[in-house]
C-alpha positions as CSV (number, residue, x, y, z in Angstrom):
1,X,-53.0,-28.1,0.8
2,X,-54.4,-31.5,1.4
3,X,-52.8,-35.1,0.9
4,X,-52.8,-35.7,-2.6
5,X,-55.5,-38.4,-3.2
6,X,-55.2,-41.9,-5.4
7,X,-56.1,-40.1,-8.4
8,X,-53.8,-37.3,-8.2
9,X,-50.3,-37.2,-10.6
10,X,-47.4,-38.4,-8.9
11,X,-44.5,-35.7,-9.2
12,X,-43.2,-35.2,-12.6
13,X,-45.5,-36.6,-14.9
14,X,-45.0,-40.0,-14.0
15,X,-47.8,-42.6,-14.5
16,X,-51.3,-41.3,-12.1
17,X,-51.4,-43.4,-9.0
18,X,-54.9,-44.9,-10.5
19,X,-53.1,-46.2,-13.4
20,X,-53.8,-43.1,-16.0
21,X,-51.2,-41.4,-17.7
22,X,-50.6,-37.8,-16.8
23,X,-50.0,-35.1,-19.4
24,X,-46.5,-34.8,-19.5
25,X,-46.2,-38.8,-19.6
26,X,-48.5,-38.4,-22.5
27,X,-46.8,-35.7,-24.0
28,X,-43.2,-37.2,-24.0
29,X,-44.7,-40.4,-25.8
30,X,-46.0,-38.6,-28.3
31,X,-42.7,-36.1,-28.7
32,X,-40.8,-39.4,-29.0
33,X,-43.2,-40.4,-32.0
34,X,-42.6,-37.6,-33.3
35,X,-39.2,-37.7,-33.1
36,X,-39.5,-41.1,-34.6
37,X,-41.1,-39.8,-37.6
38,X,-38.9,-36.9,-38.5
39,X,-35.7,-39.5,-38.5
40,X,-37.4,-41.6,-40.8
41,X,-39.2,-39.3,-43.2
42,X,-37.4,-35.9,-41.9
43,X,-41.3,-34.7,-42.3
44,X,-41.3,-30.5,-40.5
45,X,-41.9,-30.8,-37.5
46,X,-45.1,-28.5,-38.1
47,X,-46.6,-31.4,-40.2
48,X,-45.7,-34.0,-37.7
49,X,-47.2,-32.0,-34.4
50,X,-50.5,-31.4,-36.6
51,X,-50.5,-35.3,-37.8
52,X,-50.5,-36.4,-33.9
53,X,-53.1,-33.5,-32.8
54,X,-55.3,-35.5,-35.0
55,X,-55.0,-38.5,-32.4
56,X,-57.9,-39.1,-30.2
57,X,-55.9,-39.2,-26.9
58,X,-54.2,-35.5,-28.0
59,X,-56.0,-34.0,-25.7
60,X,-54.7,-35.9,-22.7
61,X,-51.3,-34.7,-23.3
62,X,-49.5,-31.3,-22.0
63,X,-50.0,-29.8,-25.7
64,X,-47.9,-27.2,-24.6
65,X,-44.9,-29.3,-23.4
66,X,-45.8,-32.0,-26.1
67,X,-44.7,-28.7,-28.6
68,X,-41.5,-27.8,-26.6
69,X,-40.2,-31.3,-26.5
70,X,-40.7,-32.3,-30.2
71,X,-39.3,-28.4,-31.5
72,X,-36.6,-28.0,-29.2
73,X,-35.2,-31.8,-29.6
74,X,-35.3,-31.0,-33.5
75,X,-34.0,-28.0,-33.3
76,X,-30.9,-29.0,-31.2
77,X,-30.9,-32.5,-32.9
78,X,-27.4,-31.9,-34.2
79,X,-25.8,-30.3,-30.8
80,X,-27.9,-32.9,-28.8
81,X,-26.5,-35.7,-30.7
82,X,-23.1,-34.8,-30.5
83,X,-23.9,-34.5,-26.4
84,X,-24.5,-37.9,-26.8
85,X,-21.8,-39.3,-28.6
86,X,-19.3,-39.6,-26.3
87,X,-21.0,-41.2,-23.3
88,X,-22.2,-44.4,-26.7
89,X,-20.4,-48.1,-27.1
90,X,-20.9,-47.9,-30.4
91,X,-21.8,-44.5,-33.6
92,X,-25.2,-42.7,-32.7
93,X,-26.2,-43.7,-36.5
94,X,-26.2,-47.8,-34.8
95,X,-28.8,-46.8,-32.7
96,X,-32.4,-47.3,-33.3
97,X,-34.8,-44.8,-33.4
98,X,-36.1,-45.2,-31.0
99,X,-32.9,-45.2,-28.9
100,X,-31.7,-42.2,-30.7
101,X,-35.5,-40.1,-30.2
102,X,-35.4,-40.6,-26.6
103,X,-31.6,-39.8,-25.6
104,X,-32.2,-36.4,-27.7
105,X,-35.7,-36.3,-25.7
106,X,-33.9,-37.0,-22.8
107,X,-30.8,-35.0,-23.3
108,X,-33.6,-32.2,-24.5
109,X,-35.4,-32.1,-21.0
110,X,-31.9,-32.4,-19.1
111,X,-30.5,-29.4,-20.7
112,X,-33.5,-27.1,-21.1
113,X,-36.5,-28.1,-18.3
114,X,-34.8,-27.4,-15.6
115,X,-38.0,-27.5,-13.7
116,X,-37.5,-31.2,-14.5
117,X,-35.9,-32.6,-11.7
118,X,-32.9,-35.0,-13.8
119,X,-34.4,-38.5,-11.8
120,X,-37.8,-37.4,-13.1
121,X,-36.1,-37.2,-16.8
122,X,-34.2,-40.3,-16.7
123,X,-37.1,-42.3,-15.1
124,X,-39.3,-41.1,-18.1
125,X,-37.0,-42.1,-20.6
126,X,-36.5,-45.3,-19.1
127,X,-40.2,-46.1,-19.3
128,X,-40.7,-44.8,-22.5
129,X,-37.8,-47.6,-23.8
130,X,-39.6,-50.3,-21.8
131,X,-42.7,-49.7,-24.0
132,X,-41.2,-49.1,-27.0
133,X,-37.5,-50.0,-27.5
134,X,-35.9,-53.3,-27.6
135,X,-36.1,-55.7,-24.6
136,X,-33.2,-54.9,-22.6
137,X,-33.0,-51.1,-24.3
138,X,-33.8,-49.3,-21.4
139,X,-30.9,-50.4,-19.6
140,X,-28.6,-49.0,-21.8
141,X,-30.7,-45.7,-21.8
142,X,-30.4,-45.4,-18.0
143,X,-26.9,-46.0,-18.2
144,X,-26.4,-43.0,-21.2
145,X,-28.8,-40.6,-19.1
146,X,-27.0,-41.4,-16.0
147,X,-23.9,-40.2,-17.9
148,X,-25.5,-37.1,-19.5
149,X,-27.4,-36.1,-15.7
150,X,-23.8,-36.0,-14.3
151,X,-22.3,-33.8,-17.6
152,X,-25.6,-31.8,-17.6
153,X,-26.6,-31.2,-14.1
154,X,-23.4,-32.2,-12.1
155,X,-24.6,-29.6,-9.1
156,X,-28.0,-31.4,-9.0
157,X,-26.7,-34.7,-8.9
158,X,-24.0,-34.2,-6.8
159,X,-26.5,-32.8,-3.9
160,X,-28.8,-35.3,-4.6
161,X,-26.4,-38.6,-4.2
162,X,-25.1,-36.5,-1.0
163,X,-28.0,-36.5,0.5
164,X,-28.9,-40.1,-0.1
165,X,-25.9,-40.7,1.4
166,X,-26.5,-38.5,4.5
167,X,-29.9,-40.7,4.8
168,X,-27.7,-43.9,4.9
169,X,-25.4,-42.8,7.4
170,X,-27.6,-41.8,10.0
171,X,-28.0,-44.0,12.9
């Protein structure tokens, strides 16, 4: 395989080196308005995936993880929120909805994408509360996905901080 070029996705779904938006970016903003909806109206989440497919930019998204994101955080919205809980200042209800939608997102992609490597799902949170939570929001949700990386993926995280470590150490 060759060097990845400018216009090729970063790992992860991250924002494209050429300033577009991958797929999975695209499809975890538009899980987290879905998620947005269904607290406010508790709409299915059939009618809400089929209300964002009309969108013009649908098709830029991963469709398929767009649908595994919204579902499986709905699904699990009751477990996921009481994952949560304990690692909150204050009741899950005092979040916004935004706050709330993307710790479930997050704490979604933690437990169940375990292709998703847990930097990759707590950067993407943390990006999706700089353009859409409150202004310092998405220091609060790094500091709750921190927390739920560690409960979640403790053997991941572990390694990972050890090998930072090992890079620091060497002369």
């Amino acid at each position: 395989m060759g060097a990845q070029t400018k216009d090729e996705a970063v790992e992860g779904g991250k924002t494209r080196r050429d300033g577009r938006k991958s797929g999975r970016r695209r499809a975890r903003e538009l899980a987290l308005q879905g998620l947005y909806q269904w607290q406010l109206a508790r709409k299915d989440a059939v009618i809400i995936a089929a209300e964002l497919a009309e969108r013009d930019d649908f098709g830029k998204a991963d469709t398929a993880y767009f649908r595994t994101l919204l579902n499986g955080t709905i699904e699990n919205a009751q477990r996921l929120q009481a994952r949560i809980a304990p690692h909150l200042d204050r009741r899950i209800e005092e979040l916004s909805p935004i706050e709330r939608g993307l710790l479930m997102l997050g704490a979604y992609e933690l437990e169940s994408e375990l292709e998703v490597p847990y930097r990759v799902a707590i950067n993407e949170a943390v990006e999706l509360a700089k353009l859409y939570g409150g202004t310092d929001g998405y220091k609060f949700v790094n500091g709750v996905m921190d927390k739920l990386a560690f409960e979640l993926r403790e053997i991941e995280v572990t390694a990972a901080r050890g090998a930072a470590g090992a890079k620091e150490r060497r002369p």
